[in-house]
N, C-alpha and C positions, 0 to 999 in steps of 0.2 A: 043690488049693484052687481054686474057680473064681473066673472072673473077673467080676466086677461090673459088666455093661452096663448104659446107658442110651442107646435108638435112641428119635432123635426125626426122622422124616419122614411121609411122606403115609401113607394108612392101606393101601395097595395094596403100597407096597414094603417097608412094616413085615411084612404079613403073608410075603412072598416071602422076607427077610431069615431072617424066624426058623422059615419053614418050612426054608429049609437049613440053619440051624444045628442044628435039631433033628433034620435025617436024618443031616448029617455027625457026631453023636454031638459037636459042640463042648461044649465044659468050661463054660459060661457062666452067668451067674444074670442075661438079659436083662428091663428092666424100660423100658417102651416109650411115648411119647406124639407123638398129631401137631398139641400148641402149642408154640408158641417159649417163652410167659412161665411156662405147667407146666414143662416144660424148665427153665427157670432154677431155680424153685423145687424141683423135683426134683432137680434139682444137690445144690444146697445141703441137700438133707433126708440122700440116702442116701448123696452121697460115693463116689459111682460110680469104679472104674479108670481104666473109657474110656468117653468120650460119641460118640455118633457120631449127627452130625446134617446134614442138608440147610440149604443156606444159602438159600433162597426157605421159609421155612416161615408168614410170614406174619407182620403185627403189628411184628416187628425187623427191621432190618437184619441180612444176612448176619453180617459183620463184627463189630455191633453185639452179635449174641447170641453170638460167641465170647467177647466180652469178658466177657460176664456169663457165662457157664459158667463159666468160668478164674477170676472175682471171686468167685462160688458156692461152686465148689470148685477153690481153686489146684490141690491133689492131682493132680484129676485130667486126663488125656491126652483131647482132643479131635483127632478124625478129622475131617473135612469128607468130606462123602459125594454129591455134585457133580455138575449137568450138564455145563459144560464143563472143557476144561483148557487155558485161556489162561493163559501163564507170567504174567501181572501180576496174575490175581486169587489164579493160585496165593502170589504174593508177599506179597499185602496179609492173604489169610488168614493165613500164616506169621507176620507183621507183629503181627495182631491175637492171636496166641497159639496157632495150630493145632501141635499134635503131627505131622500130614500130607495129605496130598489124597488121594483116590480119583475116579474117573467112573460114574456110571453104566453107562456102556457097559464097566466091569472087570467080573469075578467076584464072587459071593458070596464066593468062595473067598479070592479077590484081600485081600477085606475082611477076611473073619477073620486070614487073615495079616500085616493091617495092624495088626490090635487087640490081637495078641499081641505083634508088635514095638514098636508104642505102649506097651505094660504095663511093659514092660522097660527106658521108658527113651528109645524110638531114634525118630526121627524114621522117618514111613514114607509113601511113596510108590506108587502103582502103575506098572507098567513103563512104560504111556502115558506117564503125568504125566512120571514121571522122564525120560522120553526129550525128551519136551518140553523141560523145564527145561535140558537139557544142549544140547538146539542153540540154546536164547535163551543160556543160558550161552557156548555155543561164538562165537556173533555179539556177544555183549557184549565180552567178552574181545579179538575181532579189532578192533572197532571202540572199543573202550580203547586199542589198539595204534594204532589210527590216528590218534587223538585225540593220544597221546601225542607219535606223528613230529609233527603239524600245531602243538601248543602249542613242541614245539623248533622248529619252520621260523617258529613266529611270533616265538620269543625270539630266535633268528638274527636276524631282518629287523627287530629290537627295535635287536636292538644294531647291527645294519648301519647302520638308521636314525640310531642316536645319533651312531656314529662319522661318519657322512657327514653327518652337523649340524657336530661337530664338525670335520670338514675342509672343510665350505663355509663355515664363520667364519673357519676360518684361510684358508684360499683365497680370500674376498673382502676380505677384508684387506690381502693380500697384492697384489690386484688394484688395489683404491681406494688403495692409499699412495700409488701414482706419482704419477697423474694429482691427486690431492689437493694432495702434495706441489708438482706443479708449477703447478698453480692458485695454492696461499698464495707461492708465491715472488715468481712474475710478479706477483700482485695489488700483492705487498709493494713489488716493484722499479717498479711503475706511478707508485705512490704518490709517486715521486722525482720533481717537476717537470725536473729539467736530462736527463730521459732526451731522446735527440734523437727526433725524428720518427721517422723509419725503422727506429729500433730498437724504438719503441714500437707500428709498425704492426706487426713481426716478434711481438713478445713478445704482441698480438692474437692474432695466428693461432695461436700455439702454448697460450693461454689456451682458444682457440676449440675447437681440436683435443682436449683435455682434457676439455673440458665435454663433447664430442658423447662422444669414450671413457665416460664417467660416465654420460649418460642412454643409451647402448648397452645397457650392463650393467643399469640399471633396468630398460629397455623387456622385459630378455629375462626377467629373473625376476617381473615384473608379468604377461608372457605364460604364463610355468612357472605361478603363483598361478591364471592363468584356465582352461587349460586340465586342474588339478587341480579349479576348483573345477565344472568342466564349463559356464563362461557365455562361453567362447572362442567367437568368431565371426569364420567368413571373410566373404570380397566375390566371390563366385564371379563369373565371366564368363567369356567363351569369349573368350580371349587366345592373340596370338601371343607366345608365349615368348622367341624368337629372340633380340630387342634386348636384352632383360633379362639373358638370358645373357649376351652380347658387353658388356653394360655394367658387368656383374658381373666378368667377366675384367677389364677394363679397369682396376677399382676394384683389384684384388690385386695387378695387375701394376704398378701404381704405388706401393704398399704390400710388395712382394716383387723390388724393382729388380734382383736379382742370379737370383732364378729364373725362367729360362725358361718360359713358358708356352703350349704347342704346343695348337693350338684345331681342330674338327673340326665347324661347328656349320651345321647345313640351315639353308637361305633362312628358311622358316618352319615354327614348331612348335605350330601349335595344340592347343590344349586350354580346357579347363573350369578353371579356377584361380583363385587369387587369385595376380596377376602379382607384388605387390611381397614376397606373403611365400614364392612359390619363389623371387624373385630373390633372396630373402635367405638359401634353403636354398644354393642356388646358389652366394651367396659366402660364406658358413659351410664347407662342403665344400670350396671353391677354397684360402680360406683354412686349415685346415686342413692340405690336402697343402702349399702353400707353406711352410711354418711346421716342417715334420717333415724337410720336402727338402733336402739338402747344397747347397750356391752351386752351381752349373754347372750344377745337375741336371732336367733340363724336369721338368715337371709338363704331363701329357697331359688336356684335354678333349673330350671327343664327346657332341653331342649329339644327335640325330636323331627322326623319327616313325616310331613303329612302327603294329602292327592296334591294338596296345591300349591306346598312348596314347604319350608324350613318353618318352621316357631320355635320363636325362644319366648319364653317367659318369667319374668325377676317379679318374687315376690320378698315383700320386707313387711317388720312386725311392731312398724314406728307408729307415729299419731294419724297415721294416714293421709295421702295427699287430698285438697278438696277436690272435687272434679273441675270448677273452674278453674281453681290456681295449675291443675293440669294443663285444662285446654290452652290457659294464657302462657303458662309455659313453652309448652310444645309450638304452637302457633307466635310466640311472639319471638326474637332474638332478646336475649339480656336484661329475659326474666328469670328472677330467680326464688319467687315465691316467698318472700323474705322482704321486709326494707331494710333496705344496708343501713341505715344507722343503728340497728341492734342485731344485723345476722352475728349466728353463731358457726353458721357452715362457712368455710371455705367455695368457692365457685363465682365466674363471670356472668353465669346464664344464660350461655350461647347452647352447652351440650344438651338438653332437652331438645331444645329446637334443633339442632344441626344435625341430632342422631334423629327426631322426625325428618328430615328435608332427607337425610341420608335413605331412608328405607324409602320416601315419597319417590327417588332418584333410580331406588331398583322396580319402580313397577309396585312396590310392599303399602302393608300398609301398618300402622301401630297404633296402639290406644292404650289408654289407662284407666282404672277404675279403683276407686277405694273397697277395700272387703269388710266384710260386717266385722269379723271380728279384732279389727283395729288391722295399720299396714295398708298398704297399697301393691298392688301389681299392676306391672306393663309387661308386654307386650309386643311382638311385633313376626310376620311373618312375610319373608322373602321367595317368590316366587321359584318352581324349579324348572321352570322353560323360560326358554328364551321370549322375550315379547310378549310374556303372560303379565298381565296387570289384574292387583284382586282390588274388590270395593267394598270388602265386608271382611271380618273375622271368619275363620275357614271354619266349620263345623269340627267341632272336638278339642277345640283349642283354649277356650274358658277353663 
């Protein structure tokens, strides 16, 4: 029994279409127009197999006149008979109700073998198309894969984020009770007229020392807040470093009475900087190694000039930091290498991070590394030209 055509394109490839069908001796009963809205209406009259039409045919939308084929006569299988074979138009035909695509640039041949597997039922493609299809297919598929790792690396850093919310509340908590605590006492014990003088000047300073602990802690997460929200601003100038350092040691060695502090530090260190806030990387770091270090145990500074600018270097002779808990350090705010429910140090675990974000903010760069023979050093070197940016450790700086 033959098959029941309807070819609707231009009147040059209508004629070509059914001059080959008629040499290949095909089985067909083709019935042929080159308008879109005949086409529709022709649908609907004869209830054709398969339709096979050009989507440029004029008056409709490509897409448009599938739909009304397929509304015409649900029955029947529509081929699209096509200049290109971009996989998204191929999609939107599919979409709009195609049985399959062909190119122009296929066979005659190509086509009738489409019309016979459309009759039966089968979605039908030519070898191009389909080849097509299968490397957008192939690229979709890898890039679903990729999409999939990145949505888990973002619910990771979901829940990394929540959890290290969660332990910078406990962790600042745990930070502000002291000094909180020791503020409402003293206040309380002020309040007692019969305290004597000198006790009252004593119970001052230690109110004094609490307050500056407490705006410490603010100043540092007010800086985290700026320089997350990107409106952090240095005071650049071309400083000698030197004093800052020595004054900086000075501050931890009063602060750390029982750790030695062995110092190494050039006449002078210029650079391009904002002096007060490497002094503060400066004793961030100092502090740090003090703080890790056993009683007896020096803690080593050098400082010096190199070609590419300042290093300083803190090494300590503690259990040594792991290089992960490093990187998570440096790189995260309000870690502190430690869980707060059994730290033994004092700190919020902003200054790792904030004295990297600090040297990141001069152009510098820092690192840390554990040393074999127990201890950790970091590291960091600040630029001595203006607009100089380094991306490595300067040679002779290890």
């Amino acid at each position: 029994m033959a098959l029941n055509v309807l070819l609707c394109d231009t009147a040059d490839e209508l004629a070509r279409l059914q001059y080959h069908f008629l040499r290949a001796g095909a089985d067909l009963a083709a019935e042929v127009t080159t308008d879109a809205f005949r086409a529709v209406e022709m649908a609907a009259r004869t209830r054709p197999d398969v339709i096979v039409c050009e989507l440029d045919m004029g008056g409709l939308d490509g897409l448009e006149l599938i739909k009304r084929l397929r509304a015409s006569s649900p029955d029947s299988k529509v081929l699209v008979w096509g200049v290109g074979r971009d996989p998204a138009t191929v999609a939107d035909v599919l979409t709009a109700g195609a049985a399959g695509y062909l190119t122009k640039d296929d066979s005659p041949d190509e086509l009738l073998g489409a019309i016979r597997t459309a009759a039966q039922g089968s979605v039908a493609f030519s070898a191009s198309v389909a080849g097509r299809l299968g490397e957008e297919l192939a690229r979709a598929l890898a890039r679903a894969g990729e999409l999939e790792l990145e949505l888990t690396r973002v619910k990771e850093s979901v829940a990394q984020g929540t959890s290290a919310k969660a332990d910078f509340l406990a962790n600042i908590s745990h930070e502000l009770r002291t000094p909180v605590t020791v503020a409402k006492g003293i206040a309380y014990v002020l309040r007692n007229p019969s305290v004597p003088e000198h006790e009252r000047a004593d119970f001052l300073s230690q109110l004094q020392s609490s307050l500056d602990k407490l705006m410490a802690i603010v100043d540092e997460i007010i800086t985290i807040a700026e320089l997350e929200r990107g409106t952090f601003e240095l005071n650049l100038a071309e400083v000698d470093l030197a004093p800052l350092v020595r004054h900086a040691v000075d501050e931890v060695r009063l602060a750390y009475p029982s750790v030695p502090v062995e110092t190494s530090i050039g006449d002078s260190l210029y650079a391009i900087a904002d002096g007060a806030r490497i002094g503060g990387v400066v004793r961030e770091l100092l502090d740090n190694a003090c703080r890790y270090s056993p009683q007896g145990h020096p803690v080593e500074l050098t400082a010096r000039s190199l070609d590419e600018g300042v290093v300083v270097m803190i090494t300590d002779r503690g259990e040594g930091l792991d290089r992960a808990v490093a990187t998570q350090s440096f790189d995260e705010p309000f870690s502190t290498g430690e869980s707060t429910l059994r730290k033994e140090k004092a700190g919020v675990g902003v200054g790792l991070h904030l004295a990297r974000q600090m040297v990141l903010e001069h152009g510098g760069i820092l690192w840390a590394d554990p040393i074999p023979g127990g201890g950790t050093r970091a590291a960091f070197c600040i630029p001595s030209q203006a607009g100089q940016r380094l991306a490595t450790p300067p040679a002779g700086a290890a």
